[in-house]
C-alpha positions in Angstrom: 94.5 78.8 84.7 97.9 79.2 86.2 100.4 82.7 86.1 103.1 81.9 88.1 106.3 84.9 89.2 107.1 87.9 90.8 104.3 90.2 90.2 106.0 93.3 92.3 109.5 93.1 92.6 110.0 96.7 91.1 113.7 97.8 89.3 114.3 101.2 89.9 117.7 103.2 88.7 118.2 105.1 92.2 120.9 107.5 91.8 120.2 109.0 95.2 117.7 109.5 97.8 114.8 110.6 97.4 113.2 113.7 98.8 109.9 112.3 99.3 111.0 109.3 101.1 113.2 112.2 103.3 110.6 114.1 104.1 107.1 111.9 104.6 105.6 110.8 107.4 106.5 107.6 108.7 104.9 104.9 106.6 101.8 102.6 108.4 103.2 99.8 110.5 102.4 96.8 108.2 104.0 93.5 108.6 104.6 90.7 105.7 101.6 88.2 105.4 102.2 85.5 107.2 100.3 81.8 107.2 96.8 82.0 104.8 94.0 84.4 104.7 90.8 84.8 102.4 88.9 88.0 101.4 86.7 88.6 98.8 88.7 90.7 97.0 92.7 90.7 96.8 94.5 93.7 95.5 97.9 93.2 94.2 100.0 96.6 94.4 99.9 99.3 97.2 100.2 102.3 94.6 97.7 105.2 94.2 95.4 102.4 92.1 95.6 99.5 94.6 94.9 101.1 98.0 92.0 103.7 96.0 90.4 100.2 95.0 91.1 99.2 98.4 89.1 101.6 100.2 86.4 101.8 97.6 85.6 98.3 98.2 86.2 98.3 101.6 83.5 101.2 101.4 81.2 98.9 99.8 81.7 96.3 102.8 83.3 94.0 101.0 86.7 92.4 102.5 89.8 93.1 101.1 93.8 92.1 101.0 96.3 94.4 99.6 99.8 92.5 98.8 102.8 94.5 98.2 106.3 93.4 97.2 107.6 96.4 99.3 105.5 99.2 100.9 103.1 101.4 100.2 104.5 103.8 97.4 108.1 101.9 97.0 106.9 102.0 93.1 106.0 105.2 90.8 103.4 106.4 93.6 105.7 107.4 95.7 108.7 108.4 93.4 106.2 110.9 91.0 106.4 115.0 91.0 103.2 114.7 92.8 101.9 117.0 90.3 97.7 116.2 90.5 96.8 117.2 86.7 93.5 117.0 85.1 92.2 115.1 82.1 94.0 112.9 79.5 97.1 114.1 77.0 93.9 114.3 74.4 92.0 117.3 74.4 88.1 117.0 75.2 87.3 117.5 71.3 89.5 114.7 70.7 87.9 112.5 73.0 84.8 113.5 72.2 86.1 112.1 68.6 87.3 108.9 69.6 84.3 107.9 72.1 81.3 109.3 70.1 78.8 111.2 71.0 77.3 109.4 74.2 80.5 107.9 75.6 82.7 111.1 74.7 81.5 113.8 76.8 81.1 111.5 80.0 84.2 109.9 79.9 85.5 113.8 79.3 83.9 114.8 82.8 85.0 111.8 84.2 88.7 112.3 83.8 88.5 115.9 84.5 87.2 115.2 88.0 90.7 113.3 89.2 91.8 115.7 91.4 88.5 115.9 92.5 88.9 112.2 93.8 92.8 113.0 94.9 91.7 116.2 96.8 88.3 114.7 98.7 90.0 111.5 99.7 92.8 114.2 101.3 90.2 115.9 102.9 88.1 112.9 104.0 91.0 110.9 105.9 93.3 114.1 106.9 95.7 112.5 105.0 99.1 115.2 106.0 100.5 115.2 102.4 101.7 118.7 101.9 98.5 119.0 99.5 98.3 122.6 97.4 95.5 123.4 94.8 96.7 126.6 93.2 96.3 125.3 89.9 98.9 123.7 86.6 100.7 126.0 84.2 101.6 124.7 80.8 103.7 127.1 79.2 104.3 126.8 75.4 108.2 127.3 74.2 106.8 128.4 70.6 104.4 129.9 68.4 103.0 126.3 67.3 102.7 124.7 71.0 101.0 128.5 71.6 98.1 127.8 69.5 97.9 124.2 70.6 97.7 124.9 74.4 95.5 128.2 73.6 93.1 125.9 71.6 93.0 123.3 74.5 92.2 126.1 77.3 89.6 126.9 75.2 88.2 123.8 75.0 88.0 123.3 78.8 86.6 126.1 79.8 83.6 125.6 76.8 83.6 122.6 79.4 83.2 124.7 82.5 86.8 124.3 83.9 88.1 126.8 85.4 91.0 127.5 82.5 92.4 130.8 80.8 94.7 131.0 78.1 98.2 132.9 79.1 99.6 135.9 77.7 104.1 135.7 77.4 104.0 138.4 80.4 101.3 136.1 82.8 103.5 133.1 82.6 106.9 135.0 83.1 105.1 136.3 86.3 103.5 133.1 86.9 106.5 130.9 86.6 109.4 133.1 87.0 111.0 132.3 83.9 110.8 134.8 80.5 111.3 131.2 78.4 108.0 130.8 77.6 105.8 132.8 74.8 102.3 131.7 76.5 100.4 129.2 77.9 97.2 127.7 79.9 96.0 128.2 83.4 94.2 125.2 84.9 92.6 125.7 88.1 91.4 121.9 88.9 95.5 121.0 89.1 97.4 120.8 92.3 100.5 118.8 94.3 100.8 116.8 97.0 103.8 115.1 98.4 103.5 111.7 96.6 104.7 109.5 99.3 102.8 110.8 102.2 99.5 110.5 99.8 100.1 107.3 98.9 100.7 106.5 102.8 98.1 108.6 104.0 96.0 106.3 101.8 97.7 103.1 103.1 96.3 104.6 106.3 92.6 104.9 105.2 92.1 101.7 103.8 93.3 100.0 107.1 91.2 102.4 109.0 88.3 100.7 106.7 89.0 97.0 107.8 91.6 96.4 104.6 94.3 94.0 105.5 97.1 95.6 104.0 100.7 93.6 103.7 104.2 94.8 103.2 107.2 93.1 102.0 105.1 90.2 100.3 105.0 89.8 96.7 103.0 87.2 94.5 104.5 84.8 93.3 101.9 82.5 92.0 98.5 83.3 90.9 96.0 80.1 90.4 92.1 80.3 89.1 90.1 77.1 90.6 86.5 76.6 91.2 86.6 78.3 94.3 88.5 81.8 93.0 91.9 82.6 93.0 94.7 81.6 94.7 97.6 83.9 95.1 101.0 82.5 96.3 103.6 84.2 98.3 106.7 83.2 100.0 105.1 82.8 103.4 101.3 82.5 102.9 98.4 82.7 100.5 95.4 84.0 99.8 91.9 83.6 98.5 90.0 85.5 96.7 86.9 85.5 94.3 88.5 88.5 92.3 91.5 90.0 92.2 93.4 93.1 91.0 96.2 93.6 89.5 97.0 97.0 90.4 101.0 97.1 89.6 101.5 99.6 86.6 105.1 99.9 85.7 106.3 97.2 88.4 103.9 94.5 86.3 106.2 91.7 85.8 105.5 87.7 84.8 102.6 86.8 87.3 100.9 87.8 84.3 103.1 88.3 81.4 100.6 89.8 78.9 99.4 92.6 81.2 103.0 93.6 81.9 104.0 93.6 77.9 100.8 96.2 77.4 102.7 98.9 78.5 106.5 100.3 78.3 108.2 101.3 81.4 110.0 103.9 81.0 112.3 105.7 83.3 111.9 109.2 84.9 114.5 111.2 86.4 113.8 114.3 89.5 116.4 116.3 91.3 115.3 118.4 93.7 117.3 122.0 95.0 118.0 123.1 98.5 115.3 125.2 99.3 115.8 128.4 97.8 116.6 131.5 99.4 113.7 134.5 99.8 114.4 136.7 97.0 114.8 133.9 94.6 111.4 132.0 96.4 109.4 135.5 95.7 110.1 135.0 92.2 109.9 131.7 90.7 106.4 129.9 91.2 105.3 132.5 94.0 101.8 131.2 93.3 102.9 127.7 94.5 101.3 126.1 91.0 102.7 122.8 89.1 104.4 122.8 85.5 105.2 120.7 82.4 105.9 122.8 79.3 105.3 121.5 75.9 108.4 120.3 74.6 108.4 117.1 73.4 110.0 115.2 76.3 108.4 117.6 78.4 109.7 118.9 82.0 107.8 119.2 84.3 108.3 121.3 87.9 107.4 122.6 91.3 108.2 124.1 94.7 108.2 121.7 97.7 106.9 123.2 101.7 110.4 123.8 102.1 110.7 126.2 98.9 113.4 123.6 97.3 112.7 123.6 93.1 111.8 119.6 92.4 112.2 119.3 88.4 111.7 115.8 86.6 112.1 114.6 83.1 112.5 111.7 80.9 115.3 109.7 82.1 118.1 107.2 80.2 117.3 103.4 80.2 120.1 101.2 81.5 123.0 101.9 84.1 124.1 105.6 84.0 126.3 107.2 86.7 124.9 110.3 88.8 126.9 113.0 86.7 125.4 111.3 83.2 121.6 111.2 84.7 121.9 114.9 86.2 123.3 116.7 83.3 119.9 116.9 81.2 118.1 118.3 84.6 121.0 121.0 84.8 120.9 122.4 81.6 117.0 122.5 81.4 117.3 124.1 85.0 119.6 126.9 83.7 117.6 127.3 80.6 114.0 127.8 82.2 116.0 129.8 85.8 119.0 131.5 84.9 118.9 133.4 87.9 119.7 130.5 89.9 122.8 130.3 88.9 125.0 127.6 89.8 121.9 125.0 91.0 122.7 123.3 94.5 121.1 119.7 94.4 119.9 118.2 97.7 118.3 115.1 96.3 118.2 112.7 92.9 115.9 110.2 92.4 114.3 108.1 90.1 111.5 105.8 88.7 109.4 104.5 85.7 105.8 105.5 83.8 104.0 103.2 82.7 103.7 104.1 78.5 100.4 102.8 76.3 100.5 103.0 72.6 97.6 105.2 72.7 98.5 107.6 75.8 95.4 106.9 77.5 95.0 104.5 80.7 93.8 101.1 80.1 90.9 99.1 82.6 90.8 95.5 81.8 88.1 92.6 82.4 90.9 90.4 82.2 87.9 87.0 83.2 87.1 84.8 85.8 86.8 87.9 88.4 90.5 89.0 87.3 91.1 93.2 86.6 93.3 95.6 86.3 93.9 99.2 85.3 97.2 100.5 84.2 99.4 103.3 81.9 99.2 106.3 83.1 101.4 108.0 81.1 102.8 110.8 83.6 99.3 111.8 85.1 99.0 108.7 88.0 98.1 111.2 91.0 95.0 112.1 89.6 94.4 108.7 87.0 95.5 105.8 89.5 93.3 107.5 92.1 90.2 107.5 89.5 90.9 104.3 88.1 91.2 102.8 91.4 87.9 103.6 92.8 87.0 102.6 88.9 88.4 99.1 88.7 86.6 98.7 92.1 83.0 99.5 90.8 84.0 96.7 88.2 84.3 94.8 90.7 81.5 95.6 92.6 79.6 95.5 89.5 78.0 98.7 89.9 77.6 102.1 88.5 79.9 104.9 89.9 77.7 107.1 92.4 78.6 110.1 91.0 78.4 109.1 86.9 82.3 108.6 86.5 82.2 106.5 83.2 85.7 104.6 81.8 85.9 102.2 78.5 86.9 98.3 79.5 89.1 97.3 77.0 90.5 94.2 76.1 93.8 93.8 77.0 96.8 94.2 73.9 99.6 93.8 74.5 102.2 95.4 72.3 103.8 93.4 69.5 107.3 92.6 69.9 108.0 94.3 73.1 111.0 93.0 73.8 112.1 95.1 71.8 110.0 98.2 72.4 112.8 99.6 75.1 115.0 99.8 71.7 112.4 102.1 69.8 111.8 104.1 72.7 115.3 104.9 73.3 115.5 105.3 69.9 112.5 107.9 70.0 113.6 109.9 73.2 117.1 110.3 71.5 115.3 111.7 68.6 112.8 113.7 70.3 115.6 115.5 72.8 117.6 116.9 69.3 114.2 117.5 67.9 113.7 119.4 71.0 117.2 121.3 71.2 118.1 119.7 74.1 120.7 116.9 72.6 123.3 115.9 75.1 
């Protein structure tokens, strides 16, 4: 069995730098693999999911090798909101629905417990990531989104989260914005600074004997009789099992995995910090966003007090004025009191998209595995599903009764021309919204 390419080499539409990569610590000092190693497990992708596998294994004694075509967080871990929300888009009735009975309510604590794994592996390795848990705010822009968001806080909290549903006047005092008509409180939800978590994690698995590489993508990967062999342009490796752990940034080392999901771009700007008055007002409570429109936007305060706000972005080559104008008018609209916004930094990046809007682990055979899709909530998902993909590995139970489905892996039909529909969609869904530009 023979996959041969460049598993890593991520595309990103960079209109600017980002504020993240301005204002991390310094990233590990990793080198490019060089000559051949062996492990018993290789990890391909130093994301949130690749280096949570990492050290999860590496917990487990087993000897690991983390290959990335760039550095720790060059992909979507390091380019999110660093917004650490918990659960799935579906509510726990749904899921419950889906899953059955048995399955159902497990996999329903399970994924309610990702910032759990986010905020203990912070606390565990000291990881200096600008990490706040003061909760997530979904505010609903109508009457219809009110009920659904009141329905789902209910839901939770029948669950034991700690969730309350939001009165017009709580989120205007909550927020800072009189756009909203009601929402949720989530307790569980936090932010981080995406780049220093990702590093911070780079950290811990070296710390834990993981052998991690920079600046090396796959370019081959070979199944034999004594494992895997993966390829790069200066070395191999081998491996009885290996991960595939790239997300968005999948590309042909294995084509099917990468045409399972539909990358799709994200846009942030990010303010100067803002002055006192205006800093007392908006977020004073220091907890994330994303409202309820249909391409949502979601928002935040940095340690510096600057207002990060992200959203879908545009596929294909767009200048800086093009790619910032949605992010202005959705700025004004939710803040008019800023005014005239002063933008410090634009950036961008790419979520990984699955037809159902739920992650994806795969038992791809012969000791091959991934996990993938996130849809928007990677801080907390990749983290689980790292440490997840690893107990498949490991072959064991999770200690603490985290469940996931395996499924096998689907890709979507005709995805080459998937990127049309989807920009077809996102056009359709920004006029449904009132937001056409």
């Amino acid at each position: 069995m023979t996959r041969s390419g460049n598993s890593f080499d991520a595309t990103h539409h960079d209109s600017g730098a980002s504020l993240w990569a301005a204002t991390s610590p310094p990233p590990p000092p990793l080198v490019p693999l060089a000559g051949d190693a062996a492990a018993d497990v290789a990890v391909v992708g130093a994301g949130y999911t690749g280096l949570c596998a990492a050290i999860t294994l590496a917990d487990a004694g087993r000897s690991v090798v983390v290959l990335d075509a760039a550095e720790p967080g060059h992909g979507a871990s390091g380019r999110s909101g660093g917004q650490v929300i918990p659960g799935l888009k579906d509510d726990p009735e749904q899921i419950e629905a889906r899953y059955g009975s048995d399955l159902g309510p497990r996999l329903v604590r399970t994924v309610a417990s990702g910032p759990d794994v986010v905020f203990d592996l912070i606390r565990r390795f000291g990881i200096d990531c600008q990490a706040v848990r003061a909760g997530w705010i979904q505010p609903a822009h109508n009457d219809a989104t009110r009920r659904l968001v009141e329905a789902r806080a209910r839901q939770w909290h029948a669950r034991g989260a700690p969730t309350r549903v939001l009165e017009r006047d709580e989120v205007a005092a909550l927020t800072g914005s009189s756009l909203y008509v009601g929402g949720w409180f989530d307790g569980r939800g936090g932010t981080v600074q995406p780049l220093a978590y990702v590093r911070g994690l780079g950290r811990a698995a070296v710390s834990l004997g993981a052998r991690v590489f920079r600046d090396t993508p796959v370019r081959a990967l070979t199944h034999g009789s004594a494992g895997w062999l993966l390829g790069t342009p200066n070395g191999s490796v081998r491996a009885r099992r290996v991960v595939l752990a790239t997300n968005a940034c999948s590309g042909p080392l294995h084509d099917p995995l990468r045409r399972s999901v539909v990358a799709v771009p994200s846009y942030q700007v990010a303010t100067r910090p803002l002055p006192p008055s205006l800093r007392a007002q908006i977020l004073p409570g220091g907890q994330a966003v994303s409202d309820t429109y249909n391409l949502l936007r979601y928002y935040r305060l940095d340690a510096a007090g600057r207002l990060v706000v992200g959203a879908r972005g545009q596929f294909g080559r767009r200048t800086g004025h093009e790619l910032l104008r949605h992010h202005d008018a959705a700025i004004r609209e939710i803040y008019p009191q800023l005014g005239t916004p002063d933008y410090e930094f634009r950036w961008s990046g790419e979520v990984a998209v699955t037809t159902d809007h739920v992650p994806h682990l795969h038992d791809l055979g012969d000791g091959l595995y991934a996990a993938l899709g996130f849809n928007g909530r990677g801080v907390a998902m990749a983290s689980l599903l790292g440490r997840l993909v690893a107990n498949l590995v490991l072959e064991r139970a999770d200690p603490d009764g985290f469940v996931y489905p395996v499924t096998p892996l689907s890709p979507i039909p005709m995805h080459a021309f998937n990127q049309l529909g989807v920009r077809a969609t996102i056009s359709y869904l920004r006029m449904k919204d009132g937001h056409w530009l």
